[in-house]
C-alpha positions as CSV (number, residue, x, y, z in Angstrom):
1,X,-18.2,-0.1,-55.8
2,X,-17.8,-0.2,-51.8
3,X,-19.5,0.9,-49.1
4,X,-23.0,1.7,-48.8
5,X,-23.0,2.0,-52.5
6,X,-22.6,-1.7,-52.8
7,X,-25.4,-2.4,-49.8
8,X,-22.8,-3.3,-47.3
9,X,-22.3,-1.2,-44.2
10,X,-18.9,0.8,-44.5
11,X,-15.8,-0.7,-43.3
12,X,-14.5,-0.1,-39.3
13,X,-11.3,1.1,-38.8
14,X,-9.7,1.2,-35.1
15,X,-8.3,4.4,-34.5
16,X,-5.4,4.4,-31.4
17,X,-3.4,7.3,-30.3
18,X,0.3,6.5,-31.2
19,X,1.3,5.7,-27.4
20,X,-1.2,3.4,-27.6
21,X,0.6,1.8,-30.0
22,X,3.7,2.0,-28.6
23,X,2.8,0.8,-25.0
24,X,0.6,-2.2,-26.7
25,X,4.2,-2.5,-28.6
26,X,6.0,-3.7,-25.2
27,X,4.1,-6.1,-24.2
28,X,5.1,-8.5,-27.0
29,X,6.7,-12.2,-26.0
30,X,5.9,-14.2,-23.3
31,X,4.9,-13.1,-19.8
32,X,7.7,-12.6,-17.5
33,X,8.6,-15.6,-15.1
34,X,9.3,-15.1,-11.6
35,X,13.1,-17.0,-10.8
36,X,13.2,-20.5,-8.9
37,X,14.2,-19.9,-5.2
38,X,16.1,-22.8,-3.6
39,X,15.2,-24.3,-0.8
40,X,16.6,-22.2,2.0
41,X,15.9,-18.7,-0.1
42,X,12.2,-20.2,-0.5
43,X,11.7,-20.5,3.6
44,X,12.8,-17.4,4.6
45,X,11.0,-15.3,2.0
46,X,8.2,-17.1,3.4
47,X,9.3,-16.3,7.4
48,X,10.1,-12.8,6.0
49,X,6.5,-12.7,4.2
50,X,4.6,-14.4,7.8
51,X,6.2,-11.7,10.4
52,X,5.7,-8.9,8.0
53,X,2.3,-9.8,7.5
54,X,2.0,-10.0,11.7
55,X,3.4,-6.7,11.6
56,X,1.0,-5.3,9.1
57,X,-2.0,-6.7,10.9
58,X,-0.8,-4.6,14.0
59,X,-0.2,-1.4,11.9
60,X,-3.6,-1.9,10.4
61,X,-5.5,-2.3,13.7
62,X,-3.5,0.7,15.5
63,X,-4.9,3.1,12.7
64,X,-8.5,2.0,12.8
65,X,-7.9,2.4,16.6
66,X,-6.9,5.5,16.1
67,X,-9.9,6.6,13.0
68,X,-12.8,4.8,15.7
69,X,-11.1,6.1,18.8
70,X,-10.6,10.0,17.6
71,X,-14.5,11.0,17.3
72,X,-15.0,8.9,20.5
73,X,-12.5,10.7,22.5
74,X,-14.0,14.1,21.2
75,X,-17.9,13.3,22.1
76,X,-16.3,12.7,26.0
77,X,-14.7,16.2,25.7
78,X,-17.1,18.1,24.4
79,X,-15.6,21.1,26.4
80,X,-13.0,21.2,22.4
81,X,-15.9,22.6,20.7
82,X,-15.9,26.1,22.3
83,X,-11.7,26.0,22.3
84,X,-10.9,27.8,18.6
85,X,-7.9,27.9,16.8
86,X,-7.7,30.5,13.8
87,X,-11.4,30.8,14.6
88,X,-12.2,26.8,14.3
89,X,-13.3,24.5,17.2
90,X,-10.5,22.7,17.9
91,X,-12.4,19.5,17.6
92,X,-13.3,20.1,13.8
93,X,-9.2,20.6,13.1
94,X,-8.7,17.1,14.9
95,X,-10.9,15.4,12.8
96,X,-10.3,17.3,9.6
97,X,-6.5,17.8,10.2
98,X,-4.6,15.5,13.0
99,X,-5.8,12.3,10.8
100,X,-3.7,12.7,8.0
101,X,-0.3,13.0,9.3
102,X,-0.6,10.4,12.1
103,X,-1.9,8.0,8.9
104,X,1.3,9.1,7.4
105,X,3.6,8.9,10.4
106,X,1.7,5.3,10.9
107,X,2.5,4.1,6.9
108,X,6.3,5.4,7.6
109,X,6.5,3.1,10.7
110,X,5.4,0.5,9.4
111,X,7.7,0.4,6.3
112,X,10.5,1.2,8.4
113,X,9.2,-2.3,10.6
114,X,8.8,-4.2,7.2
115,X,12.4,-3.0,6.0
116,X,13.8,-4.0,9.4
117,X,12.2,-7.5,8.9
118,X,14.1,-8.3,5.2
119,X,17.4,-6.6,6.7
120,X,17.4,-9.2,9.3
121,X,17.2,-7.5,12.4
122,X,13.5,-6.9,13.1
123,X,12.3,-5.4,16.5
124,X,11.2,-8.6,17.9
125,X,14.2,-9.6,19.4
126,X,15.0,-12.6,16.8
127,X,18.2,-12.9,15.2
128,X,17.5,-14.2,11.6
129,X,21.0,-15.1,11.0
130,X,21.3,-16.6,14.6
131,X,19.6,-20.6,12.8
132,X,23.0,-20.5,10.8
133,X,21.4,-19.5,7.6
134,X,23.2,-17.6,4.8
135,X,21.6,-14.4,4.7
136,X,23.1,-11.4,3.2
């Protein structure tokens, strides 16, 4: 007998949805590695990594800036309350509306920076290839 029938409690069985399975099914072997940089490589990924990061600071601070400085600006004009648009104060719209695409306008500047940075000719005047290195 089995079961309850034989006083123990019935057996468990895991149930999974097949792309469980399947995804569970990928991750067999050992963990990917990352590859050994040489010297050189290893120092400017790093110089890359520093001035992108100096870049992202800057990005970061100009949007909270902007997200602290937007509701400031509208309590010293409070003249954009009475100003509709589509029958909505003006000020509502540039709290509920202007934020996004500036955020957006801000995230493609700053990948644009960041892209400028690993091509080698980022917007700080430096020359990356100008210390006789071998970039691409």
């Amino acid at each position: 007998m089995t079961g309850r029938a034989a006083g123990r409690p019935p057996r468990r069985v895991a149930v999974t949805s097949p792309q469980t399975r399947v995804a569970l099914a990928g991750r067999r072997g050992p963990p990917a590695r990352a590859p050994r940089l040489a010297l050189p490589e290893l120092e400017r990924a790093e110089e890359i990594r520093r001035r992108q990061l100096r870049r992202a600071v800057t990005a970061l601070l100009a949007g909270a800036a902007f997200l602290v400085g937007l509701p400031l600006v509208l309590d010293l004009l409070p003249g954009l309350d009475d100003v509709r648009l589509l029958g909505v104060p003006v000020s509502w719209l540039a709290v509920a509306v202007l934020p996004w695409p500036v955020l957006a306008g801000m995230a493609w500047w700053q990948l644009r920076r960041a892209e400028a940075i690993e091509d080698g000719h980022g917007d700080d005047g430096r020359d990356d290839d100008a210390d006789g290195g071998d970039a691409p």
